[in-house]
PDB file with SEQRES, HELIX, SHEET and CRYST1 records, atoms N, CA, C and O in Angstrom:
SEQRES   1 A   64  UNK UNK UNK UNK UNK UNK UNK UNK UNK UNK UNK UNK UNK          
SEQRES   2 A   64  UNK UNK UNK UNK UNK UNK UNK UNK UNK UNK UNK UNK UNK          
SEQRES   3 A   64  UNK UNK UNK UNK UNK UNK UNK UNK UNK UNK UNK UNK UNK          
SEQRES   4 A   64  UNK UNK UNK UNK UNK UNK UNK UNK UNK UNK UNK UNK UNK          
SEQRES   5 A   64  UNK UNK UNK UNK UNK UNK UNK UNK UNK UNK UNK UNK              
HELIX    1 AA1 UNK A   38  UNK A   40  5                                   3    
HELIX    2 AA2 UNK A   50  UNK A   62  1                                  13    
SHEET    1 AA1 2 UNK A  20  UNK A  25  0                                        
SHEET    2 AA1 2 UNK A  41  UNK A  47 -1                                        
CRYST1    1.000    1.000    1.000  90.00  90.00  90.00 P 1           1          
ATOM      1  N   UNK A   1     160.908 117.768 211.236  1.00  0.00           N  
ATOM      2  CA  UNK A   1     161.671 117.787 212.481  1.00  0.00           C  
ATOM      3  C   UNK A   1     162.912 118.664 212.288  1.00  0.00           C  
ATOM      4  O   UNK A   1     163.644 118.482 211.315  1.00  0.00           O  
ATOM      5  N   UNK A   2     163.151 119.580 213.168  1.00  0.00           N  
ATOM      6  CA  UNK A   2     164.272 120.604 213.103  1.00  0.00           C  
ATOM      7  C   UNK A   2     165.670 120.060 214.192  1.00  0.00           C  
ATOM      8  O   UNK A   2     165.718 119.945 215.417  1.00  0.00           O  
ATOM      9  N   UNK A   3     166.499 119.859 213.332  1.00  0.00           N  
ATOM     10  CA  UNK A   3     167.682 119.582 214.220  1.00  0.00           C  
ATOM     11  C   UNK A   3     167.950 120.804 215.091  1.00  0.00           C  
ATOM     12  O   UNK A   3     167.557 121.913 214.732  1.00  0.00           O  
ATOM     13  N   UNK A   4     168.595 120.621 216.197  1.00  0.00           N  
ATOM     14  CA  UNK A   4     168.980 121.511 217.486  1.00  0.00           C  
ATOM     15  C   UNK A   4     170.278 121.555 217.557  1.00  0.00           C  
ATOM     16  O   UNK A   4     170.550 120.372 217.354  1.00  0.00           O  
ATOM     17  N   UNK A   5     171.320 122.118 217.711  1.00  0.00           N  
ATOM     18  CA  UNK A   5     172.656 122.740 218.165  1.00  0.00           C  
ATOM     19  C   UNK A   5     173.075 123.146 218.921  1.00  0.00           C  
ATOM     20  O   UNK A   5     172.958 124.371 218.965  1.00  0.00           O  
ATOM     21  N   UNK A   6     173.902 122.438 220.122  1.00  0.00           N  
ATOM     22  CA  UNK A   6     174.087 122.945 220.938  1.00  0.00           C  
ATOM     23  C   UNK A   6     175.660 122.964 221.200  1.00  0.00           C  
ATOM     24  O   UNK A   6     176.235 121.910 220.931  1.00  0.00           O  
ATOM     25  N   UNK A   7     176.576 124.203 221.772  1.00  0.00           N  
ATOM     26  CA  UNK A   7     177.380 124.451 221.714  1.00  0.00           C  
ATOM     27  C   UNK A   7     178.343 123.658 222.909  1.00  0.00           C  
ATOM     28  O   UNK A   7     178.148 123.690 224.124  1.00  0.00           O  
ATOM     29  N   UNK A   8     179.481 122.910 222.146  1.00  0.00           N  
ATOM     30  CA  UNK A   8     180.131 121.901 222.730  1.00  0.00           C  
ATOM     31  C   UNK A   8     181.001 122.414 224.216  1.00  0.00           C  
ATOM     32  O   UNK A   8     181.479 121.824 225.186  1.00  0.00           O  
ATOM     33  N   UNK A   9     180.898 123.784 223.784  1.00  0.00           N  
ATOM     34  CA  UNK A   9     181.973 124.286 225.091  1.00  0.00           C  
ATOM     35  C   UNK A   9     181.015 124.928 226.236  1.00  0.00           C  
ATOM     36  O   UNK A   9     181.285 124.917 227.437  1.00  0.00           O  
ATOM     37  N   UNK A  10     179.776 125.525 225.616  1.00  0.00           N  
ATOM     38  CA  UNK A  10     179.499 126.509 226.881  1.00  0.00           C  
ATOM     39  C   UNK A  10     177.743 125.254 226.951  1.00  0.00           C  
ATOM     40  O   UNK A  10     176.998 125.494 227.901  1.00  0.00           O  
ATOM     41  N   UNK A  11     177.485 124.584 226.382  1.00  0.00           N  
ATOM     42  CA  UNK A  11     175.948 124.264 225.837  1.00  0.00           C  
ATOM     43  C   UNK A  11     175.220 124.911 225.688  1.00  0.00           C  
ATOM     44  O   UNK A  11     174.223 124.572 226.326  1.00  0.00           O  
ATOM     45  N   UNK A  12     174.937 126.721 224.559  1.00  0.00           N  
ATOM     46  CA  UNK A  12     174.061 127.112 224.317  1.00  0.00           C  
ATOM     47  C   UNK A  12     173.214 126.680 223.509  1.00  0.00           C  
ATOM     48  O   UNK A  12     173.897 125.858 222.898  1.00  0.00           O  
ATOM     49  N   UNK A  13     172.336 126.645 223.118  1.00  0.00           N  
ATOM     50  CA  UNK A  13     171.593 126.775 222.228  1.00  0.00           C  
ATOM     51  C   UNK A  13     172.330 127.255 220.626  1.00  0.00           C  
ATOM     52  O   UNK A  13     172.791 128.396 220.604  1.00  0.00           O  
ATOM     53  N   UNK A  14     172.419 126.584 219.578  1.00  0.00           N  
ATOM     54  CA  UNK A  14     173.091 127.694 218.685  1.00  0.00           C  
ATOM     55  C   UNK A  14     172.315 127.943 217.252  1.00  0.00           C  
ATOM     56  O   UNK A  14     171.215 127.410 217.106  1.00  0.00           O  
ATOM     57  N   UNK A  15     172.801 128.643 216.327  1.00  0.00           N  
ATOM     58  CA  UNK A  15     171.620 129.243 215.418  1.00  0.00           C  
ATOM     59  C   UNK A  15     172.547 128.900 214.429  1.00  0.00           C  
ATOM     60  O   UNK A  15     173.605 129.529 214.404  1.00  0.00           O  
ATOM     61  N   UNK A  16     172.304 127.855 213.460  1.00  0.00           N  
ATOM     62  CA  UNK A  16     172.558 126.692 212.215  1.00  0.00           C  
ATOM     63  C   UNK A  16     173.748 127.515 210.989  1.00  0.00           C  
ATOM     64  O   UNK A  16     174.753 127.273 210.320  1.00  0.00           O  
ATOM     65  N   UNK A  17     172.872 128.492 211.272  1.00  0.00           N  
ATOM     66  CA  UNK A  17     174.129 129.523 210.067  1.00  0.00           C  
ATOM     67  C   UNK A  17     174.806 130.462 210.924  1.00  0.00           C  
ATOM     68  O   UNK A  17     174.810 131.467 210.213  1.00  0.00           O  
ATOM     69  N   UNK A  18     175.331 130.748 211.908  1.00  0.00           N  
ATOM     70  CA  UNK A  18     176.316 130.727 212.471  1.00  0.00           C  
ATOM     71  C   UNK A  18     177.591 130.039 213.229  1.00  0.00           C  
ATOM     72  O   UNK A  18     178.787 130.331 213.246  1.00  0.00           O  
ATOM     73  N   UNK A  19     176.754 128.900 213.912  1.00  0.00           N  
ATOM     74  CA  UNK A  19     177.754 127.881 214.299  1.00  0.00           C  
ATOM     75  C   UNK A  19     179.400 127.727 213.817  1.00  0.00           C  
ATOM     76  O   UNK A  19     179.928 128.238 212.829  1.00  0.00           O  
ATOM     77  N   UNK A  20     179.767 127.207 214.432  1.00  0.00           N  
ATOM     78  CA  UNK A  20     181.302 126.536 213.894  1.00  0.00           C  
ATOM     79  C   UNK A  20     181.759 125.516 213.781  1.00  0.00           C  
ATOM     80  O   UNK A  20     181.518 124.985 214.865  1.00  0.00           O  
ATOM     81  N   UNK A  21     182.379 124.702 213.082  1.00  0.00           N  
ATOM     82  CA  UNK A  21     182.508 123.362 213.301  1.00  0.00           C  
ATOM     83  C   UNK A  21     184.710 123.183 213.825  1.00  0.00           C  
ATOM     84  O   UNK A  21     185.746 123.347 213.183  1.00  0.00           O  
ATOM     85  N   UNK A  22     184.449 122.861 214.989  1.00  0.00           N  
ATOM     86  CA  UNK A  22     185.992 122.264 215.038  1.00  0.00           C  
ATOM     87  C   UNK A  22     186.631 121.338 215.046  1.00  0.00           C  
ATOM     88  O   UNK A  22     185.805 120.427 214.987  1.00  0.00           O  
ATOM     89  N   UNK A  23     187.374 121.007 215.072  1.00  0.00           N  
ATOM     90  CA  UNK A  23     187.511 119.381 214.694  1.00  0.00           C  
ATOM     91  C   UNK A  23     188.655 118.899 216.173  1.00  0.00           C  
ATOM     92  O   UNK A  23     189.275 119.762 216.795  1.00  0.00           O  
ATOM     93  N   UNK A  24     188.722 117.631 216.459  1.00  0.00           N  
ATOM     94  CA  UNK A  24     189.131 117.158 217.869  1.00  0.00           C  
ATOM     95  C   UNK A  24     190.258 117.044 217.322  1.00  0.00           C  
ATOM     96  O   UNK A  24     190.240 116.810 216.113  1.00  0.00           O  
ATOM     97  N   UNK A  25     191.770 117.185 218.100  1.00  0.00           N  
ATOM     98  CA  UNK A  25     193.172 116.528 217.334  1.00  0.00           C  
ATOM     99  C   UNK A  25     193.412 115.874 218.589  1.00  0.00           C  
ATOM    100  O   UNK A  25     193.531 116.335 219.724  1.00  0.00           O  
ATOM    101  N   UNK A  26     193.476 114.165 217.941  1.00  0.00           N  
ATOM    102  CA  UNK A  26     193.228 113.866 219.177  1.00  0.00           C  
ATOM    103  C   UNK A  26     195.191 113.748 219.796  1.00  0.00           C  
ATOM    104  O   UNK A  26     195.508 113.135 220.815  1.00  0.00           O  
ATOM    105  N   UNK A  27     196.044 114.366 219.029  1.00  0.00           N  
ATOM    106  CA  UNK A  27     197.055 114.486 219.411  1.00  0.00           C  
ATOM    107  C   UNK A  27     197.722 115.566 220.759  1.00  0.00           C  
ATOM    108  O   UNK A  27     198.563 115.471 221.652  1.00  0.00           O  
ATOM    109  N   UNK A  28     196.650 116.700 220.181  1.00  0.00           N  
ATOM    110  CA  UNK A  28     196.430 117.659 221.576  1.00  0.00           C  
ATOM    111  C   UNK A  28     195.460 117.422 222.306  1.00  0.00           C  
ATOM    112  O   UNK A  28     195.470 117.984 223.401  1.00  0.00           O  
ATOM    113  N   UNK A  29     194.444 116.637 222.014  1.00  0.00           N  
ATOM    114  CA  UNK A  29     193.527 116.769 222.545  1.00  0.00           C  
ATOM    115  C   UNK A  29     192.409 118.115 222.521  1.00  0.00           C  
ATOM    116  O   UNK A  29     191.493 118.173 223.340  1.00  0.00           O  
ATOM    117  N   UNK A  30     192.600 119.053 221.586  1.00  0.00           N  
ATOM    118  CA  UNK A  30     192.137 120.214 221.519  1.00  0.00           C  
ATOM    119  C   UNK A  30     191.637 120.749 220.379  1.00  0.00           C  
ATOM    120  O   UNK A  30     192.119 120.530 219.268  1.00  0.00           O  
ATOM    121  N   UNK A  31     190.760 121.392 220.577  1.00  0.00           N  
ATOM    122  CA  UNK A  31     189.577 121.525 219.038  1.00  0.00           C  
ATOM    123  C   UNK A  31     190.287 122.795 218.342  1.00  0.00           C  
ATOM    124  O   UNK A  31     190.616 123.835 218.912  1.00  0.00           O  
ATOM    125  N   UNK A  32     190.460 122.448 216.874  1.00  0.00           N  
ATOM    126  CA  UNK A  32     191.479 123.244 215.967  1.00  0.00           C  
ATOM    127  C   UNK A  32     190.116 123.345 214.960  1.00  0.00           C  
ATOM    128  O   UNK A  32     189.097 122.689 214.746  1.00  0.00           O  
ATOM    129  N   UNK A  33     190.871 124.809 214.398  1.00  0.00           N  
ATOM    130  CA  UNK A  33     189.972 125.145 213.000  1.00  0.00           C  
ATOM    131  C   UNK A  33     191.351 124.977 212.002  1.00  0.00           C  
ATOM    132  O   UNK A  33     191.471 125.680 210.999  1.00  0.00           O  
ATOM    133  N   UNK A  34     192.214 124.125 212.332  1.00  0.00           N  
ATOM    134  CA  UNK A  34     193.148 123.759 211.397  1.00  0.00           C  
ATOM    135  C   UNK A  34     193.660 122.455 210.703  1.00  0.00           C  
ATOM    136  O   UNK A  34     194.213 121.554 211.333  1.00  0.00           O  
ATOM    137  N   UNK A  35     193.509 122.435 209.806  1.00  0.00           N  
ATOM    138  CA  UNK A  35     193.639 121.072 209.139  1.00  0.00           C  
ATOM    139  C   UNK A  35     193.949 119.857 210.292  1.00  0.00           C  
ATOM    140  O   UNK A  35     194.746 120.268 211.135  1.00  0.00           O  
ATOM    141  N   UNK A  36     193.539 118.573 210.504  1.00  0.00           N  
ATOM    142  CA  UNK A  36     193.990 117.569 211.225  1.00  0.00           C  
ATOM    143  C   UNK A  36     193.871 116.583 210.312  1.00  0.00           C  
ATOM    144  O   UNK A  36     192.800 116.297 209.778  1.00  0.00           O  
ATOM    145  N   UNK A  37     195.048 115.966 210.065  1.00  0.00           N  
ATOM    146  CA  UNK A  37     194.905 114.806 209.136  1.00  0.00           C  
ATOM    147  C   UNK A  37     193.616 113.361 210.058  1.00  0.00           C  
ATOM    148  O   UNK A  37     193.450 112.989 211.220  1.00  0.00           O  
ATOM    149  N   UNK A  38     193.139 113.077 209.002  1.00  0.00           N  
ATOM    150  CA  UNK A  38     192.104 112.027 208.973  1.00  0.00           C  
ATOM    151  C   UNK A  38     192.614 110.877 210.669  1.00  0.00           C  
ATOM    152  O   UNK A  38     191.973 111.088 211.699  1.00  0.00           O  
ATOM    153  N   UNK A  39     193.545 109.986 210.671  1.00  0.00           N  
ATOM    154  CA  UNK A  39     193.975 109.216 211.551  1.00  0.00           C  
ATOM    155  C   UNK A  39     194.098 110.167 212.701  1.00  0.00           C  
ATOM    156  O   UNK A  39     193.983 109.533 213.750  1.00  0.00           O  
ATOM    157  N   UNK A  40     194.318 111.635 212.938  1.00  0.00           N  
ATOM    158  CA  UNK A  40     194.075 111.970 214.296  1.00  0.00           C  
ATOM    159  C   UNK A  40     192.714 112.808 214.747  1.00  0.00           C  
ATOM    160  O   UNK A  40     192.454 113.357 215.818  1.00  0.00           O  
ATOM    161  N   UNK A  41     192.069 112.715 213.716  1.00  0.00           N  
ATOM    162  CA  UNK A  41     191.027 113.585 213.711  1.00  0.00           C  
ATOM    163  C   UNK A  41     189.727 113.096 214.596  1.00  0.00           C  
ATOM    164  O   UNK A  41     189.776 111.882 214.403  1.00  0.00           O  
ATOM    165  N   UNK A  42     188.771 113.289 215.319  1.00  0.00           N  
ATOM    166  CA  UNK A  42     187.524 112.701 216.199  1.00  0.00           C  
ATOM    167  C   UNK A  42     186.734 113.385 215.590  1.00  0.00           C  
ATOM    168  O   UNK A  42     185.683 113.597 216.196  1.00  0.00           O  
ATOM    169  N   UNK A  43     186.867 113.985 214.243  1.00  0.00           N  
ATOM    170  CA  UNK A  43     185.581 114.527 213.605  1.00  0.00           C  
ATOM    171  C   UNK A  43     185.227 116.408 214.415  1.00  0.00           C  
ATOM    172  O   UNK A  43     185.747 117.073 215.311  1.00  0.00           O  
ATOM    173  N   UNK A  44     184.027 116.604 213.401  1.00  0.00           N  
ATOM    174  CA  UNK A  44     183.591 118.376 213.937  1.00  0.00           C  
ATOM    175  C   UNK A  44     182.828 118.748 214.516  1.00  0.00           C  
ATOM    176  O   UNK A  44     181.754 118.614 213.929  1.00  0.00           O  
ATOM    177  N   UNK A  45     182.727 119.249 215.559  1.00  0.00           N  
ATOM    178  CA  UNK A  45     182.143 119.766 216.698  1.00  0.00           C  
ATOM    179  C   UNK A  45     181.592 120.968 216.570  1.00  0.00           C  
ATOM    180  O   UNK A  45     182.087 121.867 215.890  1.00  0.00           O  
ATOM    181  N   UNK A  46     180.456 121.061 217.264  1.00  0.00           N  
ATOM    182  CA  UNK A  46     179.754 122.454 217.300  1.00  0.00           C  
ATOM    183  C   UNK A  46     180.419 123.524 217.935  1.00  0.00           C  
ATOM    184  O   UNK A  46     180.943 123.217 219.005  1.00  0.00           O  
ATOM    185  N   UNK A  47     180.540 124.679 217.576  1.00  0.00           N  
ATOM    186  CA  UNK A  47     180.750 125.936 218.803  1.00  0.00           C  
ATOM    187  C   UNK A  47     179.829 126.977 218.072  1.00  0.00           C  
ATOM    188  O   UNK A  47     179.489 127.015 216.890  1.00  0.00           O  
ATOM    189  N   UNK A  48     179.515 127.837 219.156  1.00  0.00           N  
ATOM    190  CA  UNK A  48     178.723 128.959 218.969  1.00  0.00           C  
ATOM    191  C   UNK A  48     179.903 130.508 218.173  1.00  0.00           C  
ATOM    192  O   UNK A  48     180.115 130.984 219.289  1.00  0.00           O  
ATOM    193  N   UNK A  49     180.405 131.124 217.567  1.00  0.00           N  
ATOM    194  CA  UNK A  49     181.016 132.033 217.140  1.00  0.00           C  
ATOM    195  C   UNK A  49     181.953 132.675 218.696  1.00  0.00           C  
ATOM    196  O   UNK A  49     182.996 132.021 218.691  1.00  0.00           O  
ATOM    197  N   UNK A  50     181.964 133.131 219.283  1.00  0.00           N  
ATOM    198  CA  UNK A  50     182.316 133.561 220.869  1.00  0.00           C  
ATOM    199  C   UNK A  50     184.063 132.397 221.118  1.00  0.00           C  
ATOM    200  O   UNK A  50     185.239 132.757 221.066  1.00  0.00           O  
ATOM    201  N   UNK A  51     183.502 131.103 221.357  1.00  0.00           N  
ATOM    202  CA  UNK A  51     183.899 129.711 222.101  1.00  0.00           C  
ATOM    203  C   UNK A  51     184.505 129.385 220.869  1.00  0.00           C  
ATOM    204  O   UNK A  51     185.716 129.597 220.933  1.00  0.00           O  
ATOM    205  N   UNK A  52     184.045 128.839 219.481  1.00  0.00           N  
ATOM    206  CA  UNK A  52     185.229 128.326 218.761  1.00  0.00           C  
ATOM    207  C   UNK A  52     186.157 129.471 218.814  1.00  0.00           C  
ATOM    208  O   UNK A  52     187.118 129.011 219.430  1.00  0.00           O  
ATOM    209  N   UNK A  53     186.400 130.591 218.549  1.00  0.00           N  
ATOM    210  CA  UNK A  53     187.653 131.492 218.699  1.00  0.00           C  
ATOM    211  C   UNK A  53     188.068 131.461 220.172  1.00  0.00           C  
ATOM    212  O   UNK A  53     189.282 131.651 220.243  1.00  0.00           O  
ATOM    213  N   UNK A  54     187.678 131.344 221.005  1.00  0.00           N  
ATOM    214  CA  UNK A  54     188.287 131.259 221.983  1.00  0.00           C  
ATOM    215  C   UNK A  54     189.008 129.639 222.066  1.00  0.00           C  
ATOM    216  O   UNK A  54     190.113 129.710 222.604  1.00  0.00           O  
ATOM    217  N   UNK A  55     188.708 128.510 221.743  1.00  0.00           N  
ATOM    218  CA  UNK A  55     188.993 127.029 221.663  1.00  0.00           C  
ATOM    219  C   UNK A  55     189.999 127.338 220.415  1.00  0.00           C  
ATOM    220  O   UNK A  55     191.175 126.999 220.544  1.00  0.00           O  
ATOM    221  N   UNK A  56     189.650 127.855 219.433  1.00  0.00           N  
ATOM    222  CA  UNK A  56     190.864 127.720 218.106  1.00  0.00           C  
ATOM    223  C   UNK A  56     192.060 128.410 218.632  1.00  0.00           C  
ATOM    224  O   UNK A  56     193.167 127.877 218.562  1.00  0.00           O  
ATOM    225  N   UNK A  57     191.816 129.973 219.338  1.00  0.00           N  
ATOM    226  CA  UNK A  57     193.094 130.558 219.544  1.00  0.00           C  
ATOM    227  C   UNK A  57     193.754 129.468 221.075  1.00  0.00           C  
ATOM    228  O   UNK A  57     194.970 129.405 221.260  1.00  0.00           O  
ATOM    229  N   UNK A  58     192.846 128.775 221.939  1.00  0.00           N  
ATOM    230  CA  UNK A  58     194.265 127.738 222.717  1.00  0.00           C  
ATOM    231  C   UNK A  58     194.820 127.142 222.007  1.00  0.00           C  
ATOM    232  O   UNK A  58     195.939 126.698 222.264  1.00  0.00           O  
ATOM    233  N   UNK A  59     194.199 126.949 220.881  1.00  0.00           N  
ATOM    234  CA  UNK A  59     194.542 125.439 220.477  1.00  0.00           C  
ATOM    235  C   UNK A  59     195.918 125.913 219.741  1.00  0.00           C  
ATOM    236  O   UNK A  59     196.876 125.204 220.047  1.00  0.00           O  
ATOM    237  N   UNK A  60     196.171 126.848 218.937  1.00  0.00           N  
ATOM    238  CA  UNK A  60     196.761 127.743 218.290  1.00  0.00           C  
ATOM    239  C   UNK A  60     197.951 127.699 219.559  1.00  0.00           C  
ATOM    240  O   UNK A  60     198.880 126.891 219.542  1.00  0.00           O  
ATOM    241  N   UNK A  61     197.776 128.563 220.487  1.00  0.00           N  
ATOM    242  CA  UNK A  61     199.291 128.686 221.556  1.00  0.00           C  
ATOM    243  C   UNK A  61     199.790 127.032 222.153  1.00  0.00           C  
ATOM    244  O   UNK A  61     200.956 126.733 222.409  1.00  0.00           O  
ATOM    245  N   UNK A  62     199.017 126.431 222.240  1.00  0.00           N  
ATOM    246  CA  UNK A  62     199.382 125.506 222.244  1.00  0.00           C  
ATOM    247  C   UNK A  62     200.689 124.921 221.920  1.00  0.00           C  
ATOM    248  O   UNK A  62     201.695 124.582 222.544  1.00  0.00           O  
ATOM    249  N   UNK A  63     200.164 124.938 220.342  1.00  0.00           N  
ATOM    250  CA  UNK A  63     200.937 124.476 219.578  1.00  0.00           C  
ATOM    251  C   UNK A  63     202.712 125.166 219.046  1.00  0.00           C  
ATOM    252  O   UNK A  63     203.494 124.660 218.241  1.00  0.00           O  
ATOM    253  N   UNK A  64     202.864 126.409 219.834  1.00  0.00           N  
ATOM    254  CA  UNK A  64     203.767 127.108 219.775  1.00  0.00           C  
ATOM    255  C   UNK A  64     205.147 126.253 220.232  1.00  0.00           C  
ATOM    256  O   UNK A  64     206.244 126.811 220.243  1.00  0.00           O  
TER     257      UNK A  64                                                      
END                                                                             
């Protein structure tokens, strides 16, 4: 049985060795490719290459 991937922001379809994993802060509420300590963290999420850079760089101004 082949696991399936599907991309958390847009729901594509995604391909296993590309994917991204981001992680939830649940302090912003917003998926970071940057460290989140354990107690705020909701764990890592799929994105397709495209969508996690687009989700990491809000998450990024965000935090400005």
């Amino acid at each position: 049985m082949t696991i399936q991937y599907f991309c958390t922001c847009c729901g594509r379809k995604l391909n296993p060795e590309t994917m991204v994993l981001l992680e939830l802060d649940t302090r912003t509420n917003r998926y970071t490719d940057q460290p989140v300590p354990e107690e705020h963290s909701q764990g890592g999420f799929e994105f397709g290459p495209a969508c996690a850079k687009k989700e990491a760089k809000a998450a990024r101004e965000a935090n400005k």
